[in-house]
Phi, psi and omega in degrees: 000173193282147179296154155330092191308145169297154211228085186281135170344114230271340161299314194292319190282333193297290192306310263226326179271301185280344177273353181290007192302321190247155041083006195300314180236151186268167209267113185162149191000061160231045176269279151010299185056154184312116182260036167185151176262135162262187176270332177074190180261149175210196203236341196301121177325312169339274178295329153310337162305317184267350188273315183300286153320308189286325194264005144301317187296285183325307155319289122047273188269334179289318177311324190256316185294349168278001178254336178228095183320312134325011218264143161323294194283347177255320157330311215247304201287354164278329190318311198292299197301329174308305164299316151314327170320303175110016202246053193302350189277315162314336155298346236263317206278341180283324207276326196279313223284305211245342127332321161262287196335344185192073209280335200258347170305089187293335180314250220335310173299313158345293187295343187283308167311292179292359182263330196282329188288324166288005192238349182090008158294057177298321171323300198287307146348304152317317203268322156295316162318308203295302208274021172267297167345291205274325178303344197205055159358318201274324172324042195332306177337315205293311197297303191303336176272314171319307195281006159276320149328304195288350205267319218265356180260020166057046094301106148268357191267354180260349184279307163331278174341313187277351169277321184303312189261010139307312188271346194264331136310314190246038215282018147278006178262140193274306178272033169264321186300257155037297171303305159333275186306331175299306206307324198291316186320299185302336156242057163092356194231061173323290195306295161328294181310259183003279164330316168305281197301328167323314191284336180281319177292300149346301197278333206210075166283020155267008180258124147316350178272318164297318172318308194297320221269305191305323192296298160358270203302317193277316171321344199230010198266148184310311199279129193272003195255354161251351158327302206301333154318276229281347161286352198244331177274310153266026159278290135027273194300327190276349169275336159282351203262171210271154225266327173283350162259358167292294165351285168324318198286305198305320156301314183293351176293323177277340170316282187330294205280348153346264181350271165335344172273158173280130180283134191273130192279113199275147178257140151220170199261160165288141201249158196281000000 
């Protein structure tokens, strides 16, 4: 059943969350990160050996859910044998299955929300984040992943929202403002995202995480006198940033100032 997600490094999610800001990595669920390892494909007799036992064990398990629709335990071990498979879309309907059944379970909805996300269901995902959302508000994990969804359906304006009256309760969680301000970039609000972090920056000038996201955010600005900006600032971040992420920050710098040139305009002749 599903396992514990691994717990990525609050540096490694932070950057990996801004940089998707200029487009570098690509953007859809990665707030969650990956809930489950499949085995993948291979060619080895071995493993042909472990695909052939699973998908009996799947079979199996199908056999007794048509005599006991319900039964839990069958549930869960096709749920197992699928993922493993690598096949996560053949989990969905036992997972959904076994989701009424133990309706108070937040793992299971979850694991569910991310397998549907990983599967290209935003929709059906949305409709679980939301009832994870209204049982526990408070959940920043649930919020941040809702506004990501909403953001990745082209709503950026319910994803703002649900962060904004987030924080008006709770406006010390840091990685939610972080979150805020990536979204306001991506739609446009270059001024806002900035004030945030300015206020992040302010409160802690030894976290390297608001420094980057503003050098992003002015890297990414219409107005070239605040471009202008963002090198001096991801110089800034990568000296604050934990010594194994400097490299990194420092590519993207130079991605940026690419980016950032003026292209030279070639002349041509008109041909008769």
């Amino acid at each position: 059943m599903p396992q514990s997600k691994p717990q990525e490094s609050p540096a490694r999610k932070l950057l990996n969350i801004l940089l998707l800001v200029v487009g570098t990595v690509t953007f859809l669920g990665f707030s969650f990160g990956p809930l489950f390892q499949a085995l993948g494909p291979s060619e080895s007799p071995e493993a042909s050996l472990v695909t052939e036992q699973l998908r009996a064990q799947a079979d199996g398990y199908r056999a007794v859910l048509e005599r006991e629709p319900d039964n839990p335990i069958a549930l869960r071990g096709l749920i197992d044998t699928q993922l493993q498979l690598n096949e996560p879309q053949g989990a969905i309907e036992p997972l959904k299955k076994l989701v009424e059944l133990e309706p108070e379970n937040r793992q299971l909805r979850a694991f569910l929300a991310q397998i549907q996300q990983d599967t290209g269901d935003l929709e059906g995902a949305l409709e679980q984040l939301q009832i994870l959302h209204e049982k526990d508000p408070k959940d920043s994990q649930v919020l941040q992943e809702l506004a990501d969804v909403q953001l990745a359906l082209g709503r950026p304006s319910q994803a703002i929202e649900l962060l904004e009256n987030y924080l008006k309760e709770v406006p010390e969680d840091n990685d939610v403002r972080l979150r805020l301000a990536f979204i306001y970039v991506r739609n446009n609000q270059t001024e806002k995202a900035v004030a945030l972090y300015d206020e992040m920056i302010a409160a802690d000038p030894s976290d390297f995480a608001p420094v980057l996201g503003k050098a992003i955010a002015l890297s990414s600005a219409t107005d070239e006198n605040l471009r202008a900006k963002a090198p001096e600032l991801f110089e800034q971040a990568a000296r604050l940033a934990p010594p194994k992420l400097r490299e990194q920050i420092r590519q993207e710098a130079e991605l940026s100032a690419q980016r950032n040139q003026p292209q030279a305009v070639e002349s041509q002749e008109t041909a008769p």
